[in-house]
ZAMARGU-4260 file (C-alpha; in steps of 0.2 Angstrom, whole numbers, plus 5000, padded with zeros to 4 digits):
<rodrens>
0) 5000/5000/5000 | 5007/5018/4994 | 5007/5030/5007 | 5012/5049/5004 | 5016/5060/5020
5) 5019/5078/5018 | 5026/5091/5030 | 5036/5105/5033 | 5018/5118/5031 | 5016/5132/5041
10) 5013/5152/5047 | 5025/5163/5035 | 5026/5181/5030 | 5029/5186/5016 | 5047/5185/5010
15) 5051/5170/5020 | 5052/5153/5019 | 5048/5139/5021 | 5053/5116/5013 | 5040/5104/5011
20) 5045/5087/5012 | 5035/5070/5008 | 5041/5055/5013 | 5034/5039/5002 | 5032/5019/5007
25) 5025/5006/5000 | 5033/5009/4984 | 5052/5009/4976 | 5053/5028/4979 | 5069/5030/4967
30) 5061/5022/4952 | 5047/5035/4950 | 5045/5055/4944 | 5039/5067/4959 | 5028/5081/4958
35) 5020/5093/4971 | 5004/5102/4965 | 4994/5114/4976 | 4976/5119/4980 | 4971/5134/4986
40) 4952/5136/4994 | 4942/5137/4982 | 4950/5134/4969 | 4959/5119/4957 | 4974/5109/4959
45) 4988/5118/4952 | 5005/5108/4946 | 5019/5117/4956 | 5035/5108/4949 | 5038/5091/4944
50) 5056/5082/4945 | 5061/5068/4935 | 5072/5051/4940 | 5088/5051/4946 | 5088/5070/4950
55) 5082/5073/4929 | 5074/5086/4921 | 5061/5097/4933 | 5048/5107/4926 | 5041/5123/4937
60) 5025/5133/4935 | 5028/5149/4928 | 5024/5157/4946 | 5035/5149/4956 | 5049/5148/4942
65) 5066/5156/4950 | 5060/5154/4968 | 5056/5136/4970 | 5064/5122/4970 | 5061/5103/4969
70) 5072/5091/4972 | 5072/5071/4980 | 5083/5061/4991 | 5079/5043/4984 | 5090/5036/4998
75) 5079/5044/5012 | 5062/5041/4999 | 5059/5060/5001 | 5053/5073/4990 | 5058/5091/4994
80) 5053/5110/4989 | 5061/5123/4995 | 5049/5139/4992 | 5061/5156/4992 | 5052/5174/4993
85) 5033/5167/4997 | 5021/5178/4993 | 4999/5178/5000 | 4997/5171/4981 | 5005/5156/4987
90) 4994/5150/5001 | 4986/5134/4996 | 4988/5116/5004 | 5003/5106/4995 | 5000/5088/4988
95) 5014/5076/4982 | 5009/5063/4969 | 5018/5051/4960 | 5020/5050/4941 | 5006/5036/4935
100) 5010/5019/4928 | 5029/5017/4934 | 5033/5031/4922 | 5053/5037/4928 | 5050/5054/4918
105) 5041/5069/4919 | 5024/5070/4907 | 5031/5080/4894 | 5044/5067/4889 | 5029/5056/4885
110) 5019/5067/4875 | 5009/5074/4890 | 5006/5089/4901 | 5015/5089/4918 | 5004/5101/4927
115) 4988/5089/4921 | 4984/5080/4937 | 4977/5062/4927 | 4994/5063/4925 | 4999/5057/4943
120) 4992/5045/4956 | 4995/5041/4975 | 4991/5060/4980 | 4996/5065/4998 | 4983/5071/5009
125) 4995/5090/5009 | 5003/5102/5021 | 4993/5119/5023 | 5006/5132/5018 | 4997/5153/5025
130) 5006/5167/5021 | 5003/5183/5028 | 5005/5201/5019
</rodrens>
């Protein structure tokens, strides 16, 4: 059984910082591309970044681009993202989700869009990130 936990969510202002991290069992953690998406109330799941295997091509939402970054300890099962200079805009709760079907890369390298959520399965149940003005 696959089980997703993020952490790392909190209180921030704005300009501050803050690394989410989702640790995965269940499945060979190494042998699969990452993302993190977010959800903000009210609103859609939105694809924040997604990283490839063996630390391989990321992908980043034009939004976060330049102050996010993903990245994965496959010896620890662990997804990160560090998030640099947060803004209100980025308040949502932060889901992890695994690539579907085995894939190793990141959707576009098969034809696909990253940030298209049927794109990923396993979703973990997020981390509220707030931050204040």
């Amino acid at each position: 059984q696959v089980q997703l936990v993020e952490s790392g969510g909190d209180l921030v202002q704005a300009g501050g910082s803050l690394r989410l991290s989702c640790t995965a069992s269940g499945l060979a953690f190494g042998e699969h591309a990452w993302a993190w998406f977010r959800q903000a109330p009210g609103k859609e799941y939105k694809g924040v970044s997604c990283i490839s295997w063996r630390r391989g091509e990321s992908y980043y939402s034009d939004s976060v681009k330049g102050r996010f970054t993903i990245s994965r300890d496959d010896d620890k099962n662990t997804l990160y993202l560090q998030m640099n200079r947060l803004s209100p805009e980025d308040t949502a709760v932060y889901h992890c989700a695994v690539v579907r079907s085995g894939r190793l890369y990141c959707p576009p390298v098969y034809g696909d869009r990253w940030e298209d959520v049927s794109q990923y399965e396993n979703w973990g149940p997020g981390t509220q990130v707030t931050v204040s003005p």
